[in-house]
MINUMI-66443 format. One record per atom (N, C-alpha, C): residue number from 1; residue in one letter; atom name; x, y, z. Coordinates in steps of 0.02 Angstrom, whole numbers, plus 50000, padded with zeros to 5 digits. Atoms other than C-alpha are relative to their C-alpha. Example, Ala and Ser with C-alpha at 12.3 -4.5 7.8 and 13.67 -1.06 7.14 Angstrom:
REM MINUMI-66443
1, A, N, 50045, 49941, 50000
1, A, CA, 50615, 49775, 50390
1, A, C, 50045, 50060, 50000
2, S, N, 49958, 49941, 49997
2, S, CA, 50684, 49947, 50357
2, S, C, 49961, 50055, 50037
//
This chain:
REM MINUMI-66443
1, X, N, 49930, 49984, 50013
1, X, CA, 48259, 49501, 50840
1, X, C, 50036, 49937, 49976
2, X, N, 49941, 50060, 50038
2, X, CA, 48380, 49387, 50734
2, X, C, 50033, 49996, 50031
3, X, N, 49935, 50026, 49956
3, X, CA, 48511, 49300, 50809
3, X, C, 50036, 49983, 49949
4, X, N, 49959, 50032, 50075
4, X, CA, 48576, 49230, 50632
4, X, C, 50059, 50008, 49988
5, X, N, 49926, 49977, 50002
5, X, CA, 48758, 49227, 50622
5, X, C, 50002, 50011, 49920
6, X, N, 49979, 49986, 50065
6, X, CA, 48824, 49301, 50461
6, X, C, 50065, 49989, 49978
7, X, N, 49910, 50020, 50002
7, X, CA, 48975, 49266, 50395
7, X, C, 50024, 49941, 50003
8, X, N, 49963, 50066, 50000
8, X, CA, 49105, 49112, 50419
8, X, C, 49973, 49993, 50099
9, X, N, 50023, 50022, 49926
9, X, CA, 49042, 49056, 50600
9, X, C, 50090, 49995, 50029
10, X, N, 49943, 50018, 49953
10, X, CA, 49213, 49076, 50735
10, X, C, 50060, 50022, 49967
11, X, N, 49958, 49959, 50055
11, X, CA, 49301, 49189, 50588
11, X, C, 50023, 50045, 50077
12, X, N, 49939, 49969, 49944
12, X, CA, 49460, 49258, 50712
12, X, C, 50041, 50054, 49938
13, X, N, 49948, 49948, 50047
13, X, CA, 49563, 49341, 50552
13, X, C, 50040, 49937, 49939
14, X, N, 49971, 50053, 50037
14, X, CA, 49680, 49279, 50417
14, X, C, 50058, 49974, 50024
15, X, N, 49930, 50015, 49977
15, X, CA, 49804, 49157, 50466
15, X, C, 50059, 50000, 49964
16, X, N, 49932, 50018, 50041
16, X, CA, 49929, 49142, 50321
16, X, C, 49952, 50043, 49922
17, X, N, 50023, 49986, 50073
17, X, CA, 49928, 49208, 50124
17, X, C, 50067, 49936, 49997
18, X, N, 49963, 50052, 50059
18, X, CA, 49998, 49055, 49984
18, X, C, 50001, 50042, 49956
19, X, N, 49984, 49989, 50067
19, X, CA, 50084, 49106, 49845
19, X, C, 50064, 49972, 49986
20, X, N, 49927, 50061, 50041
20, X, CA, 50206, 49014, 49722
20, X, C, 50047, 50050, 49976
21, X, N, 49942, 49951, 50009
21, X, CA, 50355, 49104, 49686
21, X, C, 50040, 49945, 49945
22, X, N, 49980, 50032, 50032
22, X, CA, 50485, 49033, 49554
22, X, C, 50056, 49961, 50013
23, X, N, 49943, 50009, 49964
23, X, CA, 50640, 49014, 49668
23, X, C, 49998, 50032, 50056
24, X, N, 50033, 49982, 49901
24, X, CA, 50590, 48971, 49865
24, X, C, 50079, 50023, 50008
25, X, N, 49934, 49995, 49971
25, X, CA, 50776, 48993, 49898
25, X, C, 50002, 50077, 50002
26, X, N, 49979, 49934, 50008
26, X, CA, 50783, 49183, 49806
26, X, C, 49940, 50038, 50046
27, X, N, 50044, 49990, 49989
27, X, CA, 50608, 49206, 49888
27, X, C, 50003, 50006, 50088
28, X, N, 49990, 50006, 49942
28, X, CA, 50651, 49144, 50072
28, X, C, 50052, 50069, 50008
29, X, N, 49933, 49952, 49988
29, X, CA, 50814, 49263, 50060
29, X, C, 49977, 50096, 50001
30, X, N, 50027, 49936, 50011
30, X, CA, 50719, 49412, 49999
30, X, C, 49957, 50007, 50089
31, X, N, 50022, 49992, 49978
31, X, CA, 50589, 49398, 50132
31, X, C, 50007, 49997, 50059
32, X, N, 49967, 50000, 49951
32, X, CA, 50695, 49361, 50274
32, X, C, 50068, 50054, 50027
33, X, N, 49922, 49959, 49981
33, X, CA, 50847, 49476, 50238
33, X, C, 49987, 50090, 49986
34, X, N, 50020, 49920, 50027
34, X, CA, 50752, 49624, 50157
34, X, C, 49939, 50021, 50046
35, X, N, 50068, 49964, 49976
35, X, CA, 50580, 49633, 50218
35, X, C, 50000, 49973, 50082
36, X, N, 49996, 50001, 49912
36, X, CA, 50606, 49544, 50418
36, X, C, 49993, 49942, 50015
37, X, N, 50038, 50059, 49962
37, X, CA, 50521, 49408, 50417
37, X, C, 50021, 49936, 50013
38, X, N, 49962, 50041, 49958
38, X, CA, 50551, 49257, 50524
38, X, C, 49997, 49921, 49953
39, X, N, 50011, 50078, 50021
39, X, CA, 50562, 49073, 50441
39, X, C, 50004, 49957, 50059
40, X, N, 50008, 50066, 49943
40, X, CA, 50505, 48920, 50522
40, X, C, 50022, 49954, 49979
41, X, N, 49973, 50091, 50017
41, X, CA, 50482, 48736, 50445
41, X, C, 49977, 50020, 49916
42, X, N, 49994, 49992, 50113
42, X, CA, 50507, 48685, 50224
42, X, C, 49957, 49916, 50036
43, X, N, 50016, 50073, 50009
43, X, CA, 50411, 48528, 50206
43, X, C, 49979, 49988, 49897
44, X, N, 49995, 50021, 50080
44, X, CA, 50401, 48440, 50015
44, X, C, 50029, 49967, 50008
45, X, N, 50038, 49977, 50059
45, X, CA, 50408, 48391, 49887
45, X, C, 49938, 49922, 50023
46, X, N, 50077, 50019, 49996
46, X, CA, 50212, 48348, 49873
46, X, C, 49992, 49990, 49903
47, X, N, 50043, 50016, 50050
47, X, CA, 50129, 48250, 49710
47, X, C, 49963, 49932, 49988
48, X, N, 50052, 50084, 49995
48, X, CA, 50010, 48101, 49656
48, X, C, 50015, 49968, 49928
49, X, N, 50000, 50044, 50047
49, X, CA, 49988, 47989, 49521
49, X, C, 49910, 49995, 49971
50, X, N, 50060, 49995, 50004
50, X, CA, 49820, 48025, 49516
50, X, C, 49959, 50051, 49989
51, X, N, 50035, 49930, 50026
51, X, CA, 49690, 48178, 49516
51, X, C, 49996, 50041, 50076
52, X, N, 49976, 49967, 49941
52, X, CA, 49747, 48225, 49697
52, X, C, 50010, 50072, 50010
53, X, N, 50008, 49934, 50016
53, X, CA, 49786, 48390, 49632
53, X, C, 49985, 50033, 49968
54, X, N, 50034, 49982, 50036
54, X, CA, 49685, 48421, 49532
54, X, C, 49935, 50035, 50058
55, X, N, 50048, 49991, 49946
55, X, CA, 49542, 48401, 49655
55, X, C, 49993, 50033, 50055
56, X, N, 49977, 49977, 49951
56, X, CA, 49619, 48460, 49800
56, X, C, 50029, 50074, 50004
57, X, N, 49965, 49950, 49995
57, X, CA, 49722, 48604, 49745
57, X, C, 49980, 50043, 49935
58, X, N, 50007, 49938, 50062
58, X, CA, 49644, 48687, 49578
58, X, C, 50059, 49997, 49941
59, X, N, 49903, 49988, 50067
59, X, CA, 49812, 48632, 49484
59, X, C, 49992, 49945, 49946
60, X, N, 50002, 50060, 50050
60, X, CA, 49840, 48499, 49341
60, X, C, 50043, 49970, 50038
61, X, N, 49977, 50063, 49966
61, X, CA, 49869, 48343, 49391
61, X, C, 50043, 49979, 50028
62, X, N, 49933, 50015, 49983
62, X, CA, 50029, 48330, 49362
62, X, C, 50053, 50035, 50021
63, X, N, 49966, 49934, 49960
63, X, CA, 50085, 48488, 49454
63, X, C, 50055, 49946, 50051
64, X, N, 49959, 50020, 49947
64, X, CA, 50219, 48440, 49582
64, X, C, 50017, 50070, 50056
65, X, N, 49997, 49945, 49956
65, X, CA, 50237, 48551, 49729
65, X, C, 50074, 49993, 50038
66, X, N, 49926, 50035, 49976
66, X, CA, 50450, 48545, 49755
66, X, C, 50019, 50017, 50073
67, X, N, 50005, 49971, 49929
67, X, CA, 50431, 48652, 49912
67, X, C, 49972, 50026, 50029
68, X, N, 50018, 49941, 49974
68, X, CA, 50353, 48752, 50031
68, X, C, 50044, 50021, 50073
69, X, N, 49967, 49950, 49940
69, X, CA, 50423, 48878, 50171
69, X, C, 49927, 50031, 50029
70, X, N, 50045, 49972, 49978
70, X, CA, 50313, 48945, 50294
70, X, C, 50031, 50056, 50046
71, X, N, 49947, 49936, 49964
71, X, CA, 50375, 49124, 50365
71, X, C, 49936, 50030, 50050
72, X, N, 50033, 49944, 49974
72, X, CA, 50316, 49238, 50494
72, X, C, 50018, 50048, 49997
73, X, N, 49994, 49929, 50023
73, X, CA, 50290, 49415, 50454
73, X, C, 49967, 50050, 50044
74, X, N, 50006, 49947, 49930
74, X, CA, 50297, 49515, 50628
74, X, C, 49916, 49986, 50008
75, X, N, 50075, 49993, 50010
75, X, CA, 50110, 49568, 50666
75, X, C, 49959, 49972, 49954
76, X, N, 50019, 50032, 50041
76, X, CA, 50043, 49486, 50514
76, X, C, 49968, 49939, 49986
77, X, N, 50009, 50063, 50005
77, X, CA, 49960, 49341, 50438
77, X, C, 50076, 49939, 49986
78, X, N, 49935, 50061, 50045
78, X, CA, 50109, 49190, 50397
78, X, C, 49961, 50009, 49922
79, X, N, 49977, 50007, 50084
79, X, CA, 50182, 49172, 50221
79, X, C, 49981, 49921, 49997
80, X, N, 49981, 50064, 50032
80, X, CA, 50159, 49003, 50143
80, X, C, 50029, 49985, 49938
81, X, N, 49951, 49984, 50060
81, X, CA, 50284, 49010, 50011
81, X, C, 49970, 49943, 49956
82, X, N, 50023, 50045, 50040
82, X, CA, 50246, 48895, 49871
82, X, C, 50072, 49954, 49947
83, X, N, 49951, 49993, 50036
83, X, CA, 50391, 48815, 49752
83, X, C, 49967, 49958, 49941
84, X, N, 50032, 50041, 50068
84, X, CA, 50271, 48732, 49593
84, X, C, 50048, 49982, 49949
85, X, N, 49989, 50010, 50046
85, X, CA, 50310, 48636, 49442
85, X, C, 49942, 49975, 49966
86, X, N, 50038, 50029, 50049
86, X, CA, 50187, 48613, 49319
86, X, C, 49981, 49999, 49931
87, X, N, 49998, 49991, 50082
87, X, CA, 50130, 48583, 49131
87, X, C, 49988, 50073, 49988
88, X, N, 50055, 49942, 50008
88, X, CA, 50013, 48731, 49123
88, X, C, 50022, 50051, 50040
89, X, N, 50002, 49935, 49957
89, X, CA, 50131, 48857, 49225
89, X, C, 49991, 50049, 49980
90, X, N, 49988, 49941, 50034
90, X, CA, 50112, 49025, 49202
90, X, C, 50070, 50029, 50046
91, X, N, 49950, 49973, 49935
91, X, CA, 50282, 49104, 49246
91, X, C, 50023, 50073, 50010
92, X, N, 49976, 49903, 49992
92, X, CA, 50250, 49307, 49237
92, X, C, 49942, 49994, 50058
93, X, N, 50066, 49988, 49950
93, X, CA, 50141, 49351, 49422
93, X, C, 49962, 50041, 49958
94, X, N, 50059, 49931, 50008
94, X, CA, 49982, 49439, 49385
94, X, C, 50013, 50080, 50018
95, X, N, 50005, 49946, 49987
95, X, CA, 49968, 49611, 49361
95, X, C, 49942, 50042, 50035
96, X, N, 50075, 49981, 49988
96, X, CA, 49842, 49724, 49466
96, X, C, 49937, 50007, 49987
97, X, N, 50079, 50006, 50064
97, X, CA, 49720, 49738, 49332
97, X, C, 50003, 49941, 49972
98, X, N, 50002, 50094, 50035
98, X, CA, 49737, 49535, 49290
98, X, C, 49961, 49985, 50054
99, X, N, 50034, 50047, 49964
99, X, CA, 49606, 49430, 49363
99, X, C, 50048, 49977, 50050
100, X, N, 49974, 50027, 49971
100, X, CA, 49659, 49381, 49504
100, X, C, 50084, 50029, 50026
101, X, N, 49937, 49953, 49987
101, X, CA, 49800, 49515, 49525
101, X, C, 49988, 50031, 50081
102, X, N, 49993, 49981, 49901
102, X, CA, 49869, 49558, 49706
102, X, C, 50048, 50043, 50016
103, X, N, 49958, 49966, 49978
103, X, CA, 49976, 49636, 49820
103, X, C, 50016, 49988, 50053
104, X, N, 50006, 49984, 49941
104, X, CA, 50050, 49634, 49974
104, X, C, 50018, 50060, 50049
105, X, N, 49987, 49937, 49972
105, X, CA, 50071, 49791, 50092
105, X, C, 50021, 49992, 50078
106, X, N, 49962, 49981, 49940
106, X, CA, 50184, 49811, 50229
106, X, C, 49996, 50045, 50039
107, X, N, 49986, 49919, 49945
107, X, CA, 50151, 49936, 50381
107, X, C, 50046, 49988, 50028
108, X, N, 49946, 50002, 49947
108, X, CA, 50287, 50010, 50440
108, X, C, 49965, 50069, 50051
109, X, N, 50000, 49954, 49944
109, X, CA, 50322, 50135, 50577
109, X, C, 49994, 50075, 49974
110, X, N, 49936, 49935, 50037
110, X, CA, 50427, 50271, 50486
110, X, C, 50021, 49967, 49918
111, X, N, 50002, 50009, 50079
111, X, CA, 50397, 50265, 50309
111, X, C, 50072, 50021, 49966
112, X, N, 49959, 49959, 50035
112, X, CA, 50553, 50366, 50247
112, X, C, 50063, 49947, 50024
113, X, N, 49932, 50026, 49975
113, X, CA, 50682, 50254, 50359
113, X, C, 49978, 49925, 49942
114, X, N, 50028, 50096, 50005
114, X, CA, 50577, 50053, 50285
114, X, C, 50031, 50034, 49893
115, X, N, 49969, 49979, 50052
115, X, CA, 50611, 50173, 50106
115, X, C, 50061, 49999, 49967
116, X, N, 49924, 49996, 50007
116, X, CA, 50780, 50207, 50115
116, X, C, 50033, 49900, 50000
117, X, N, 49970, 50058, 49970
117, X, CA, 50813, 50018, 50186
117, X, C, 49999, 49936, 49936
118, X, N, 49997, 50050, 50080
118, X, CA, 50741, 49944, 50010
118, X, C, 50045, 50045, 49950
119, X, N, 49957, 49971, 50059
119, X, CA, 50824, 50048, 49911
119, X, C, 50096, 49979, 49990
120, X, N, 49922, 50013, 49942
120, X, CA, 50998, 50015, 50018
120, X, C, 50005, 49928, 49979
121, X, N, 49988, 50068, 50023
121, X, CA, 50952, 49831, 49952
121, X, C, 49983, 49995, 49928
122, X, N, 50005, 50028, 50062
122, X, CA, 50920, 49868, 49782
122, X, C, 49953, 49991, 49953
123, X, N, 50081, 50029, 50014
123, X, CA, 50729, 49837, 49770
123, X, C, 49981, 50064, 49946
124, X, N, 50030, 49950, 50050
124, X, CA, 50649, 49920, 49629
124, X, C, 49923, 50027, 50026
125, X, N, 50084, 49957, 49981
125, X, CA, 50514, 50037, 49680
125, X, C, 49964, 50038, 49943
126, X, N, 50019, 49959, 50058
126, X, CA, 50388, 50116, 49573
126, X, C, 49985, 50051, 50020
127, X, N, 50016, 49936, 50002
127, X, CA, 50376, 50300, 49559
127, X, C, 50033, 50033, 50060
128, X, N, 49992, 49981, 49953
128, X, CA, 50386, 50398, 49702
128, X, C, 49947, 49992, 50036
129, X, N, 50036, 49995, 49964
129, X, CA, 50289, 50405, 49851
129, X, C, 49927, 50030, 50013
130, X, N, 50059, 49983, 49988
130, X, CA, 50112, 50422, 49863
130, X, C, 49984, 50035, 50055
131, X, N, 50024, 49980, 49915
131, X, CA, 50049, 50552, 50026
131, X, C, 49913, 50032, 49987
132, X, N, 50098, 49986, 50018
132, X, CA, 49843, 50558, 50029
132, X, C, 49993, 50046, 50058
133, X, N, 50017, 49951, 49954
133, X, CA, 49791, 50732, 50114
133, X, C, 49944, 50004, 50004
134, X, N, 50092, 50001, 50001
134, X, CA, 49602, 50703, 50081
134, X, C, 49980, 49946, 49996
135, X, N, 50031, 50075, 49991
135, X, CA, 49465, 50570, 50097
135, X, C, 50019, 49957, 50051
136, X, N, 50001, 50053, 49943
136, X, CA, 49444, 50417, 50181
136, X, C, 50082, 49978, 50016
137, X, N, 49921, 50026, 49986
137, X, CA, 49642, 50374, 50160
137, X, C, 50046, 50047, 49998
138, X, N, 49948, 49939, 49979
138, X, CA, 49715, 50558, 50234
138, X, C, 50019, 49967, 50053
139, X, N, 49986, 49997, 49961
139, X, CA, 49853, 50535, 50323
139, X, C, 50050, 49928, 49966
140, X, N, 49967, 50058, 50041
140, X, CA, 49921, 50378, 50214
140, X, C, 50053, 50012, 49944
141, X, N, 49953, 49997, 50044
141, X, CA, 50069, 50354, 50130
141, X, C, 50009, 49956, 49986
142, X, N, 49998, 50055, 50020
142, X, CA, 50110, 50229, 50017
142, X, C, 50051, 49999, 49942
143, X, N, 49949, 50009, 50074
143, X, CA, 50232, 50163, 49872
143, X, C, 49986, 49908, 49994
144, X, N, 50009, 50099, 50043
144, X, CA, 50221, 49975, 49756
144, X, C, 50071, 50007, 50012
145, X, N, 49903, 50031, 50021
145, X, CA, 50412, 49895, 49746
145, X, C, 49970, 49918, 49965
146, X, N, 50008, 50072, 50013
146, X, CA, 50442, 49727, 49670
146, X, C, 50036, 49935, 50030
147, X, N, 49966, 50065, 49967
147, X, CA, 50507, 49557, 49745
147, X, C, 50028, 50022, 49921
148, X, N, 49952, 50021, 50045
148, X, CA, 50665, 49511, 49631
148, X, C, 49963, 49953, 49947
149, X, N, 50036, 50024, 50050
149, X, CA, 50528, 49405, 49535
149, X, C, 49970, 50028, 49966
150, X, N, 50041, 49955, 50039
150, X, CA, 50432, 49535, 49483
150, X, C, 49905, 50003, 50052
151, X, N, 50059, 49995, 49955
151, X, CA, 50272, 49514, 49655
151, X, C, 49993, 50080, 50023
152, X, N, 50010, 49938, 49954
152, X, CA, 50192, 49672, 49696
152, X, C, 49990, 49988, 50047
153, X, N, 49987, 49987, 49910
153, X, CA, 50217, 49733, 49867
153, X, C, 49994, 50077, 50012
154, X, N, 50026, 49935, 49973
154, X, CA, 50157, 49887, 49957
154, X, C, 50051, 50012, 50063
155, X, N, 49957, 49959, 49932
155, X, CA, 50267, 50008, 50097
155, X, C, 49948, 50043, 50007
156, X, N, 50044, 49963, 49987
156, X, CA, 50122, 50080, 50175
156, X, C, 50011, 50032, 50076
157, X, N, 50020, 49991, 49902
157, X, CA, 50091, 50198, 50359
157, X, C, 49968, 50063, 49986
158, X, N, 50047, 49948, 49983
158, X, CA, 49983, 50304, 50433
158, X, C, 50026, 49992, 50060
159, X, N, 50011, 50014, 49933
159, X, CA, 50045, 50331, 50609
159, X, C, 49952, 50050, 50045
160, X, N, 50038, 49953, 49957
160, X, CA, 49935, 50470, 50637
160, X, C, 49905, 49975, 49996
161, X, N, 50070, 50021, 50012
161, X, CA, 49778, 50360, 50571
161, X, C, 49986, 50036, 49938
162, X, N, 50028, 49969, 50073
162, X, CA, 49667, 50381, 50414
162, X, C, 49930, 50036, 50016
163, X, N, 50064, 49947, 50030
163, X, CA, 49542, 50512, 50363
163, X, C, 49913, 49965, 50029
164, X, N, 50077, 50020, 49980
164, X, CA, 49389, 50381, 50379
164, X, C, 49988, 49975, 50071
165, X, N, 50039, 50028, 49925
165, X, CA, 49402, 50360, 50570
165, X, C, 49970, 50058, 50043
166, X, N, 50050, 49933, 49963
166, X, CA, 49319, 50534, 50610
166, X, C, 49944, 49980, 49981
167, X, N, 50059, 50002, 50030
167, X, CA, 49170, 50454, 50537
167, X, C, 49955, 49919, 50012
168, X, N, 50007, 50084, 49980
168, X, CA, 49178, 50266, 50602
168, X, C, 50000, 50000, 50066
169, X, N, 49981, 50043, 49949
169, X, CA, 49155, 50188, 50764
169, X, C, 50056, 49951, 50000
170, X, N, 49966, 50047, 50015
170, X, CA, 49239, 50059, 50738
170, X, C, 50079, 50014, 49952
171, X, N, 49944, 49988, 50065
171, X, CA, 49428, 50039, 50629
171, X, C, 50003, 49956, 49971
172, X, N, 49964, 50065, 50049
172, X, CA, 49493, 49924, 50482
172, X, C, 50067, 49954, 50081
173, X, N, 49945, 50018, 49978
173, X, CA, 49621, 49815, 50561
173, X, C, 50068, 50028, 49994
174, X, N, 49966, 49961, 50026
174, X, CA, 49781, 49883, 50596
174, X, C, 50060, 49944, 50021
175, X, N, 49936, 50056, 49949
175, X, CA, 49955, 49769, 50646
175, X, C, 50028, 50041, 50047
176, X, N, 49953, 49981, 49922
176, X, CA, 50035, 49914, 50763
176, X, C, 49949, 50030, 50052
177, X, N, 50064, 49995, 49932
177, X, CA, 49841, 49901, 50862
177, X, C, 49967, 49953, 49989
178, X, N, 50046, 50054, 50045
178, X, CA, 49803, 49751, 50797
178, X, C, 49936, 49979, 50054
179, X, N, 50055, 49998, 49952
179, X, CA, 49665, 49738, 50963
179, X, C, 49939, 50043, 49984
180, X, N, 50060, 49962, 50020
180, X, CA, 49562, 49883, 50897
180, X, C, 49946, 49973, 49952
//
């Protein structure tokens, strides 16, 4: 019998997502006043004279990093906000179908009240509401919106659970059981 660990050895979960935003100020405000979440400590501005970030961070050289914010987001991993300047920015986020295209998704409780509460601020949502009555994701509801920059973001719940746990031992991670 193998004993072989697989995986990252002492892997607990994710602690934080980074991403650069274009304005930490409009970015902190959004994510604190709209979506909940708690701010801590800003530390910056970060750069070298050298290949520091290049090496270190995947960026050109002469990137400068003017800020970061680090938020907590209830149940969740932490935010590490980002505030970049560099030659080579790109300044439209990725789209889902772009390399390297993301999202983030919010569970709430009560989908229809966390709905109303972006709208009540303004937030542009796309379409209407997604509700999955079949497959592995019955029982899920979901909608995209955008941060005021243009970041996709997900309003997702299931409080009755999804479709693929009649068929699992085990569940995905959840934040309102995050123990299971």
């Amino acid at each position: 019998m193998s004993t072989a660990v697989t995986g990252l050895p002492g892997l607990r979960g994710t602690d934080h997502i980074g991403f650069t935003v274009p304005d930490l100020e409009e970015a902190v405000d959004f994510f604190v006043n709209v979506i909940g979440c708690q701010p801590f400590y800003r530390d910056g501005p970060f750069q070298s004279n050298e290949d520091w970030m290049a090496v270190h961070l995947n960026v050109h050289p002469d990137a400068v990093i003017r800020e970061i914010c680090w938020l907590r987001c209830a149940n969740g991993p932490n935010f590490e906000i980002f505030q970049y300047e560099a030659p080579n920015q790109l300044a439209s986020p990725p789209k889902n179908s772009d390399v390297g295209g993301h999202h983030l998704a919010f569970y709430v409780d009560d989908f229809d009240t966390a709905l109303r509460h972006l709208e009540q601020h303004n937030v542009r949502v796309s379409g209407e509401p997604t509700v999955r009555t079949a497959g592995p994701n019955a029982g899920q509801t979901w909608i995209y919106f955008l941060a005021p920059w243009g970041m996709q973001l997900e309003l997702v719940s299931y409080p009755a659970g999804k479709g693929y746990e009649k068929y699992y031992d085990t569940r995905l991670w959840h934040p309102a059981n995050p123990s299971v």
